[in-house]
C-alpha positions as CSV (number, residue, x, y, z in Angstrom):
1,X,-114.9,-100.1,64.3
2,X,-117.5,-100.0,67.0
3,X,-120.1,-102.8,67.9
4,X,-122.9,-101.8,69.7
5,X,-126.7,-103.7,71.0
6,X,-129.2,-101.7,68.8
7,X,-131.3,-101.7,72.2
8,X,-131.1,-101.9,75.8
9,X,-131.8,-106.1,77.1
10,X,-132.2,-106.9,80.8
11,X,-128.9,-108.1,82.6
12,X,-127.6,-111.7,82.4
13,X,-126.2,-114.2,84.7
14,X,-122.9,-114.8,83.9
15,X,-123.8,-118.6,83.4
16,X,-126.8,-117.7,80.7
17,X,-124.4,-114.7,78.9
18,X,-121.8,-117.9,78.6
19,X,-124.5,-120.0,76.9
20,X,-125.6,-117.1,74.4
21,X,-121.9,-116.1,73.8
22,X,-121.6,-119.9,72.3
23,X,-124.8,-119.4,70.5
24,X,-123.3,-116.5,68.7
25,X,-120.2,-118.6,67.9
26,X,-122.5,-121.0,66.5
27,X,-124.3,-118.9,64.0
28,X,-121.5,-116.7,63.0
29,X,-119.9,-120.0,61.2
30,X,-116.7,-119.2,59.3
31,X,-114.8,-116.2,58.5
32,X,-113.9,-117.4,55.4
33,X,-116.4,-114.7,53.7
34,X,-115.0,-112.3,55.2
35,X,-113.5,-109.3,53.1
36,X,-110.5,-108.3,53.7
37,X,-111.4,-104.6,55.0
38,X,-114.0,-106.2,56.9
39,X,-111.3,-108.5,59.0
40,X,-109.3,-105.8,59.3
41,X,-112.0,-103.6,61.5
42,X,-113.0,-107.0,63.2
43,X,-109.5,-107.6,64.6
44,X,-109.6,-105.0,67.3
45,X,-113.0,-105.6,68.1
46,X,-112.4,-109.5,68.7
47,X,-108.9,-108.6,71.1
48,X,-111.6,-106.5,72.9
49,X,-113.9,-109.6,73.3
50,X,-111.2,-111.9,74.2
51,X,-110.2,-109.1,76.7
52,X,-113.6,-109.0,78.4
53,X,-114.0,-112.8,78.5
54,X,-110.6,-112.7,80.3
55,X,-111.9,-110.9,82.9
56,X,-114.9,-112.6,83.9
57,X,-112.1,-115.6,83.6
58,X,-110.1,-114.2,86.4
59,X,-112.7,-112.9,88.5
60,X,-114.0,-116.4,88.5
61,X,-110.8,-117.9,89.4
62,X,-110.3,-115.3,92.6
63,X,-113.7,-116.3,93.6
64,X,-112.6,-120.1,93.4
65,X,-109.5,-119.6,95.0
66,X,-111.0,-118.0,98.2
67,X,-113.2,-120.4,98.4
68,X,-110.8,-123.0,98.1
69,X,-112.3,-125.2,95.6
70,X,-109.1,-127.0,94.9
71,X,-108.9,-128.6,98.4
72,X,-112.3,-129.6,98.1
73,X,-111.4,-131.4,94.9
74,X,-108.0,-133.1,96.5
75,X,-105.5,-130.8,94.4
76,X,-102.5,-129.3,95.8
77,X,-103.9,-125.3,95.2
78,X,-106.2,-123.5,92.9
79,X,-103.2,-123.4,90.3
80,X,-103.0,-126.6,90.3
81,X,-106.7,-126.9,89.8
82,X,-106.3,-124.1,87.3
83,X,-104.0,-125.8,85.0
84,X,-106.4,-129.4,84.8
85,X,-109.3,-127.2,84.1
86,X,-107.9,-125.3,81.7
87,X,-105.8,-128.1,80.0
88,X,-102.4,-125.4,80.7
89,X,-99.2,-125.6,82.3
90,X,-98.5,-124.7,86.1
91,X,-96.1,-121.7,85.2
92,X,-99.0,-120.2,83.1
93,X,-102.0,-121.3,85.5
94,X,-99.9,-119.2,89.0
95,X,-99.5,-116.4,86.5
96,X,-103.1,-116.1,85.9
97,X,-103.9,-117.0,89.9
98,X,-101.2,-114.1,90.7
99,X,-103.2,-111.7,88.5
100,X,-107.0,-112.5,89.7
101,X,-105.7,-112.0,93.1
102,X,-104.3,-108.3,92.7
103,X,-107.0,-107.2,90.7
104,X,-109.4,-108.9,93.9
105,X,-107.7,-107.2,96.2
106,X,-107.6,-103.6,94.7
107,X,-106.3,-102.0,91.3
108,X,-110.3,-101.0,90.4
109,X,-108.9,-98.9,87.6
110,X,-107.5,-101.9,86.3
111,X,-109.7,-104.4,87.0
112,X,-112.7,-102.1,85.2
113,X,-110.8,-101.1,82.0
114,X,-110.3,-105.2,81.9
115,X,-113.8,-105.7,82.1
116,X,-114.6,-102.9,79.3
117,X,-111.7,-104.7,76.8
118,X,-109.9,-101.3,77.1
119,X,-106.5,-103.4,77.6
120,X,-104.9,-106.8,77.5
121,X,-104.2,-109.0,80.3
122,X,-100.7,-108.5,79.7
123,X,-101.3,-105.1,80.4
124,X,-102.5,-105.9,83.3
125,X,-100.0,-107.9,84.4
126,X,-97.8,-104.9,83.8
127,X,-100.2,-102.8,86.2
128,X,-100.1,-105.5,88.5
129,X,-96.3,-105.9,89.1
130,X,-95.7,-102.1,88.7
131,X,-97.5,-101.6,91.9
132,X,-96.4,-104.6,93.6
133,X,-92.7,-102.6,93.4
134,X,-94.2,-99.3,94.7
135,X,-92.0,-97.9,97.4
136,X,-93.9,-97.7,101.4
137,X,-95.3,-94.8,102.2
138,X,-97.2,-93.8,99.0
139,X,-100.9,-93.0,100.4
140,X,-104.2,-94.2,98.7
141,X,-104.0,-90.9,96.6
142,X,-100.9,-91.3,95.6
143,X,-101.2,-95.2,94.6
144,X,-104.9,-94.2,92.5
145,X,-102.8,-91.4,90.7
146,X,-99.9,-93.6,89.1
147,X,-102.4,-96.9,88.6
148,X,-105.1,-94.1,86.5
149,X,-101.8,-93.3,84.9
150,X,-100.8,-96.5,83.7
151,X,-104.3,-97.4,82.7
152,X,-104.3,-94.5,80.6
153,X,-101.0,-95.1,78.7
154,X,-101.6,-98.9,78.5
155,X,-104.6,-98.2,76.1
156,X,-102.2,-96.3,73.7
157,X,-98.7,-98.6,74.0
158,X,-97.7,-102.2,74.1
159,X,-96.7,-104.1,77.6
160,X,-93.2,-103.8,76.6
161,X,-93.9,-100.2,76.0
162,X,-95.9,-99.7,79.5
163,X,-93.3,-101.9,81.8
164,X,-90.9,-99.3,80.9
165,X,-93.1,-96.4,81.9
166,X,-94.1,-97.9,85.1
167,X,-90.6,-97.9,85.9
168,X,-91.4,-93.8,86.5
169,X,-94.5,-94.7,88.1
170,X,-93.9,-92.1,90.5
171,X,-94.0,-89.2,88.6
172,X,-97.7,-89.6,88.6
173,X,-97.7,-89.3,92.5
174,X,-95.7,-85.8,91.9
175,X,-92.4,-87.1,93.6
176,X,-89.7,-85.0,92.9
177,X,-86.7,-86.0,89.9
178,X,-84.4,-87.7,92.4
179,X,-87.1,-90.4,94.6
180,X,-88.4,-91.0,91.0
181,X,-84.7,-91.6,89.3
182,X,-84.0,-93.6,92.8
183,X,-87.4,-96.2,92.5
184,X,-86.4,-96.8,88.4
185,X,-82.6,-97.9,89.6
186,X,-84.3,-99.9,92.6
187,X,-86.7,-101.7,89.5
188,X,-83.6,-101.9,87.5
189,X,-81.6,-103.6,89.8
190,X,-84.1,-106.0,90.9
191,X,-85.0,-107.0,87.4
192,X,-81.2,-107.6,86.8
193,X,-80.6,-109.5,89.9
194,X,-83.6,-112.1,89.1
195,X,-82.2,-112.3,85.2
196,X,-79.0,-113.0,86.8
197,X,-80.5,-116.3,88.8
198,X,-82.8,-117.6,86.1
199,X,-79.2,-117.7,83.6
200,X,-78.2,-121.1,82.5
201,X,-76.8,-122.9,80.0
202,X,-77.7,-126.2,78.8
203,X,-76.3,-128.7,76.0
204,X,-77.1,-131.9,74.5
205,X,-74.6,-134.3,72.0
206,X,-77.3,-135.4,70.2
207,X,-74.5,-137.8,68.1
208,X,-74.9,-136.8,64.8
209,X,-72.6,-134.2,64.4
210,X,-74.3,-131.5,66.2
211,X,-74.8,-130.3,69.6
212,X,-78.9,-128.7,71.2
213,X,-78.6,-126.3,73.6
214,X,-80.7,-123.9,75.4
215,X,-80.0,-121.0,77.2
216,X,-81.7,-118.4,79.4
217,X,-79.7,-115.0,79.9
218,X,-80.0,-111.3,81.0
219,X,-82.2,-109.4,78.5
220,X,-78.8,-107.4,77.7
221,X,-76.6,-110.5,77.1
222,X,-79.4,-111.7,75.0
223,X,-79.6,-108.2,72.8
224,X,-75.8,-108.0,72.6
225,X,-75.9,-111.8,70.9
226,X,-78.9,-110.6,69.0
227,X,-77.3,-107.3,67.4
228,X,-73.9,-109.5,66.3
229,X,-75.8,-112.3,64.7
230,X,-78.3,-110.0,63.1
231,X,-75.1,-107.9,61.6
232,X,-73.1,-111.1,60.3
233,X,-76.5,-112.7,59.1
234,X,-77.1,-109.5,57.1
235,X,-77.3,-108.9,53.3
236,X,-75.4,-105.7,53.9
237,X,-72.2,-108.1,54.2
238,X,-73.1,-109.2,51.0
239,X,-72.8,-106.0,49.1
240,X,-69.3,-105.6,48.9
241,X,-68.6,-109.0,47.0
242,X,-72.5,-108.3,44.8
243,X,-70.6,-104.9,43.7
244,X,-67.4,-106.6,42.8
245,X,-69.1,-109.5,41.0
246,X,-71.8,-107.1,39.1
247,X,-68.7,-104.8,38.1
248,X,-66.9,-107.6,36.4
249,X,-69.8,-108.6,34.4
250,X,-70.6,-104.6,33.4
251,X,-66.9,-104.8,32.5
252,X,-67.4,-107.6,30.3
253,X,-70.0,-106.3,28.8
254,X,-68.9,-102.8,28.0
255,X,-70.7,-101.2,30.9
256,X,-70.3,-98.4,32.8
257,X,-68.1,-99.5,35.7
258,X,-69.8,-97.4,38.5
259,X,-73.4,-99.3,39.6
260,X,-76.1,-96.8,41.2
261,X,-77.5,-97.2,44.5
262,X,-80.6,-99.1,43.5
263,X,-78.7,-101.4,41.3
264,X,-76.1,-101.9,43.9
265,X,-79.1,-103.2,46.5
266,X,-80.9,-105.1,43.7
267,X,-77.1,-107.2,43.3
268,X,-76.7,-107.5,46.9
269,X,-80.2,-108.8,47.6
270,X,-79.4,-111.1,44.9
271,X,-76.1,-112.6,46.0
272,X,-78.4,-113.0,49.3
273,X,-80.7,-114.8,47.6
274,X,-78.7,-117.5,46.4
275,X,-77.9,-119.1,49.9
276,X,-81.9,-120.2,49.6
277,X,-81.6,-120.6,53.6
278,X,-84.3,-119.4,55.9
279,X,-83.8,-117.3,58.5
280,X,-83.0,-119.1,61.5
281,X,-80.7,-121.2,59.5
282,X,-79.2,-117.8,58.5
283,X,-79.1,-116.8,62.0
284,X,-77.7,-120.4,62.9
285,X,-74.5,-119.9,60.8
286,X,-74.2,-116.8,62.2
287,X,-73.8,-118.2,65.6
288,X,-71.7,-120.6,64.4
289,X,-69.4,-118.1,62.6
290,X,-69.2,-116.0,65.8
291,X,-68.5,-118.7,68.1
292,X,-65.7,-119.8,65.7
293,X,-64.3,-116.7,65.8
294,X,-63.8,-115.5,69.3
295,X,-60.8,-114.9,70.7
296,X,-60.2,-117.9,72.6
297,X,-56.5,-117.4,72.9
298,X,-57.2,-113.6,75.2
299,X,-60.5,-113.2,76.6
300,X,-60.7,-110.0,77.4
301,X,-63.3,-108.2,80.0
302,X,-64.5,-106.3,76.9
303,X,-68.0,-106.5,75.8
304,X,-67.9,-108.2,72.7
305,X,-70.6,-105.8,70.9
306,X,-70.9,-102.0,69.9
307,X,-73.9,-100.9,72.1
308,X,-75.1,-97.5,72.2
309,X,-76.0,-96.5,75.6
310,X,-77.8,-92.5,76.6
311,X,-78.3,-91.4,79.6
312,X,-78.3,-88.1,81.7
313,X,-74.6,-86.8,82.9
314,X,-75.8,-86.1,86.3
315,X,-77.8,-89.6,86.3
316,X,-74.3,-91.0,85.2
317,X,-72.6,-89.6,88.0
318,X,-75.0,-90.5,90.2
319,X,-75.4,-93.7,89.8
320,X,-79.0,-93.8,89.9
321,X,-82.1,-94.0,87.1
322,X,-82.1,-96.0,83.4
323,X,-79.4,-95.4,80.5
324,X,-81.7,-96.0,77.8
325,X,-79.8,-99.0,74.4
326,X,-79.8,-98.8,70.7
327,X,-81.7,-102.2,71.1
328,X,-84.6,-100.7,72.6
329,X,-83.6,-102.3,76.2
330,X,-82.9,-100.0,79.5
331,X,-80.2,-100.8,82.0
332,X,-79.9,-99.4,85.3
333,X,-77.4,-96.1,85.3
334,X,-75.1,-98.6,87.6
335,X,-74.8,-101.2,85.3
336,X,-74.0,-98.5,82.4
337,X,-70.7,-97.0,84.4
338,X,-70.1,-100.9,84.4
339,X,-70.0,-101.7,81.4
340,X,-68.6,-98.1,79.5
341,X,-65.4,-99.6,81.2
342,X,-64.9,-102.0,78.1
343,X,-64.9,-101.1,74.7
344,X,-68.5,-102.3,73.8
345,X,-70.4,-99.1,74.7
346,X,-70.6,-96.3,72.5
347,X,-72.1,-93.4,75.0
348,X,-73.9,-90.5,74.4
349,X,-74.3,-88.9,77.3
350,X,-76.8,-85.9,77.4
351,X,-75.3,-82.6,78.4
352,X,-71.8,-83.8,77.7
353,X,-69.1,-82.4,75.3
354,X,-70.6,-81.9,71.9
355,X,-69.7,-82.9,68.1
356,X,-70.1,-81.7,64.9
357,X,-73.7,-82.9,63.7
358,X,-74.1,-80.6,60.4
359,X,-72.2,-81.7,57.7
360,X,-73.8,-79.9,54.3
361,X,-73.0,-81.2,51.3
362,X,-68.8,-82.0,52.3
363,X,-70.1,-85.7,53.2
364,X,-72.7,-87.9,51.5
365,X,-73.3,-90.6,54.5
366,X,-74.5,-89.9,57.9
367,X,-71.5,-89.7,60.8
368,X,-71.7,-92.2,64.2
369,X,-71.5,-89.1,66.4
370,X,-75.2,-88.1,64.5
371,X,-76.4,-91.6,65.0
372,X,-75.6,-91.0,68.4
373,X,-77.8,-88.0,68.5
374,X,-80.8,-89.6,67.7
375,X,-80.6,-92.3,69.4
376,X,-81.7,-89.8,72.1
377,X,-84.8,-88.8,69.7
378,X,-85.6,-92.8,68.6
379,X,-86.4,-96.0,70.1
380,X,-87.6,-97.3,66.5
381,X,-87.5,-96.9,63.1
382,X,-89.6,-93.6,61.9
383,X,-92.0,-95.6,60.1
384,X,-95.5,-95.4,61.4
385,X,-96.2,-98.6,63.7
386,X,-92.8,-99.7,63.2
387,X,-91.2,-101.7,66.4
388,X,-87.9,-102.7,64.8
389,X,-85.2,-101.1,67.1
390,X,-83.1,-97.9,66.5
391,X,-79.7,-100.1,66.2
392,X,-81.3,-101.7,63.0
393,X,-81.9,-98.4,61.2
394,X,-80.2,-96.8,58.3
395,X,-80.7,-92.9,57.5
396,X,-82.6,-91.9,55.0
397,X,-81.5,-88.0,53.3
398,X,-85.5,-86.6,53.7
399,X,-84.6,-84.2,51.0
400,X,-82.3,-86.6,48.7
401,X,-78.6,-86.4,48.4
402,X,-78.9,-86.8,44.7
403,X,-80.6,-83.6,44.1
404,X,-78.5,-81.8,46.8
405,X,-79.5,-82.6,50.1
406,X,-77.5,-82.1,52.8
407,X,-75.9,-84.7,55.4
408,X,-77.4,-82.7,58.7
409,X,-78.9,-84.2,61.2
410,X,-82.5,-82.5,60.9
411,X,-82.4,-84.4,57.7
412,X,-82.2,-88.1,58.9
413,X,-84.9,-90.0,59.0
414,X,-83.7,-93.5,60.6
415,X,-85.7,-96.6,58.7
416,X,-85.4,-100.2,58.8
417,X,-84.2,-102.1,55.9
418,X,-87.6,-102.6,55.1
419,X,-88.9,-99.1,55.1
420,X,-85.8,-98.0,53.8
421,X,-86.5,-99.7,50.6
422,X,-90.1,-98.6,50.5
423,X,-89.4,-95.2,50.6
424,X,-87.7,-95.3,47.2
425,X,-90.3,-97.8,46.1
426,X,-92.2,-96.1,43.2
427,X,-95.1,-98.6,44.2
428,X,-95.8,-96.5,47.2
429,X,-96.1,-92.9,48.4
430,X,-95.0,-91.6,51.5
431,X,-95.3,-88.3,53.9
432,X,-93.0,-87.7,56.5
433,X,-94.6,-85.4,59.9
434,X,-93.0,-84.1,62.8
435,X,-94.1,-85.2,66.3
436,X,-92.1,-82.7,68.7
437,X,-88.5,-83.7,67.8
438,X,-89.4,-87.1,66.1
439,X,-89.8,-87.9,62.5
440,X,-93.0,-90.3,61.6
441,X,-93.5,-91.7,58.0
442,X,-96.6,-93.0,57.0
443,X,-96.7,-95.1,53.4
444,X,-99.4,-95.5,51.3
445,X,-99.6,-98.1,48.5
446,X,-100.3,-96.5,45.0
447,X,-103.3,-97.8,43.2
């Protein structure tokens, strides 16, 4: 949804367009009204609003800051004078001073699809420090070409999305395979060796019985605790005991002793229910669980988690570039060789010995050496919009096992838990496309 002035009106200050923005505000009222189609359309349109506003924000604030307002006013520096005004903290207040200074200084591309609410200031941010980490000796042309570039894909992706794309920022400056492998390792490496000084640890006896704590680690110690507690927190654990318990009571009833897949979920989700726990308190015991369990007596060098790592053979040998986790996170090709030393790596490394992938009909689930192959294909789960990571998928037969489809790979469709349920839900329909070598499902809710 567009919104557009039905005519042309003279230009404002930036004072008097402040004063008629509030006016607006003013006579909108609530949204209370508001259908829900309607808020729908309005969503985008109101990040775009927010977006522009943002920028006349930190265009102000760079024009304050060289004019050193803050001295003037007795504050230590325009963050400082920042964080009063805008009733933040400091941490936030230098972030947004480090931003209206780069896009002062240059990044016009930037600065301009800012202004038009083409992208967020997170975006930005992105931009920002992607071309702060630009190697010397790029020229002006060069420098134009990758910030265009990252414009472009930022108005189509999220910032999580666009950091790792800027981390190949010089493809768009036409450098050849091995100077752009070299600059993502350098990025890599420098974003590891920052999450490696900001890790701590801290805890508090609060005397109760229990102990807070709070912890700051590497994004890939924090997805390796995230995948374990996710899998003991899961309902999956649950189905084996929801199978033997609905079983019994078939038995006892007269029943068939075998339970079909959906009755077999519907039991597990049951069982699962009964803890009446939220999440985190799910995810809590979890922790609890795990850190009961480790093996105290031996520690070992071994990561203590099944990660599935791809990257390039020759980028393996070489030591340079990204390996690319089933968690969505990338790792520097260093750190991978590292770390395939223990037992917590599963790799799949392209151009390296092959496996069987094609099964037919002589095995009903799908193997770990295909769920290696796409995790070359997927970051995500193949539902449409989807940002739950490959490692939480399950695979889906496209054409159904039960009326003989077979276990091969170009039959997988990875889903989440929750789109892996929807796609047997008769409530909604569904249509699976191809996008190059990638599955995308799109669902529809039945009227």
């Amino acid at each position: 949804m567009s919104i557009a002035p039905l005519h042309s009106s003279p230009p404002l200050t930036a004072a008097s367009g402040l004063r008629e923005v509030h006016a607006v505000l003013d006579r909108c009222g609530g949204v209370d009204d508001v259908s829900t189609y309607a808020a729908a359309s309005l969503i985008g349109e109101l990040e775009r609003a927010v977006a522009r506003l943002q920028s006349m924000k930190l265009t102000l604030v760079a024009r304050v800051d060289k004019a050193d307002v803050a001295a003037d006013a007795g504050m230590t520096g325009t963050a400082a004078w920042l964080a009063a005004r805008s009733r933040t903290d400091g941490a936030s207040a230098a972030k947004e001073l480090r931003l209206a200074t780069a896009l002062d200084e240059g990044l016009a591309v930037t600065r301009a699809a800012l202004g038009q609410g083409q992208l967020s200031t997170e975006h930005a941010h992105v931009i920002a420090r992607a071309t702060e980490q630009l190697p010397p000796g790029l020229d002006v042309e060069e420098r134009l070409a990758i910030e265009q570039r990252l414009v472009a894909v930022a108005q189509r992706v999220d910032p999580i999305a666009l950091r790792k794309a800027a981390r190949r920022a010089l493809e768009s400056a036409k450098r050849d395979q091995t100077e752009v492998d070299a600059h993502e390792d350098s990025v890599l490496r420098s974003e590891e060796t920052r999450a490696l000084a900001a890790t701590k640890l801290t805890l508090h006896d609060n005397l109760d019985g229990t102990i807070t704590g709070h912890f700051t680690v590497p994004t890939l110690a924090g997805q390796i605790l995230k995948k374990v507690i996710q899998q003991i927190a899961s309902p999956r654990r649950f189905a084996q005991r929801a199978a033997k318990d609905a079983k019994a009571q078939a038995a006892q009833g007269g029943a068939r002793d075998a339970l079909t897949a959906s009755e077999l979920a519907e039991a597990t989700w049951a069982r699962f229910r009964t803890e009446d726990l939220e999440w985190s308190q799910k995810y809590g015991r979890a922790f609890v669980e795990l850190l009961e369990h480790l093996p105290t007596d031996h520690l070992t060098r071994k990561v203590n988690a099944t990660i599935l790592v791809t990257l390039d053979h020759e980028r393996l040998k070489a030591g340079l570039g990204a390996a690319h986790l089933d968690t969505g996170h990338d790792v520097s090709a260093s750190q991978a060789r590292r770390l395939a030393c223990g037992a917590g790596f599963v790799p799949a490394v392209l151009g390296g010995q092959s496996q069987v992938l094609d099964l037919g009909r002589s095995q009903r689930f799908f193997t770990e050496a295909q769920r290696v192959a796409l995790a070359v294909v997927y970051d995500t789960c193949a539902a449409d919009d989807c940002d739950r990571p490959y490692a939480w998928t399950e695979h889906h037969h496209e054409d159904p096992w039960s009326t003989g489809g077979a276990t091969d790979l170009d039959q997988a469709v990875p889903l989440c838990g929750y789109h892996h349920q929807r796609i047997h839900d008769p409530g909604y329909q569904h249509r699976i496309a191809r996008d190059d070598r990638r599955k995308r499902v799109t669902f529809v809710k039945r009227s």
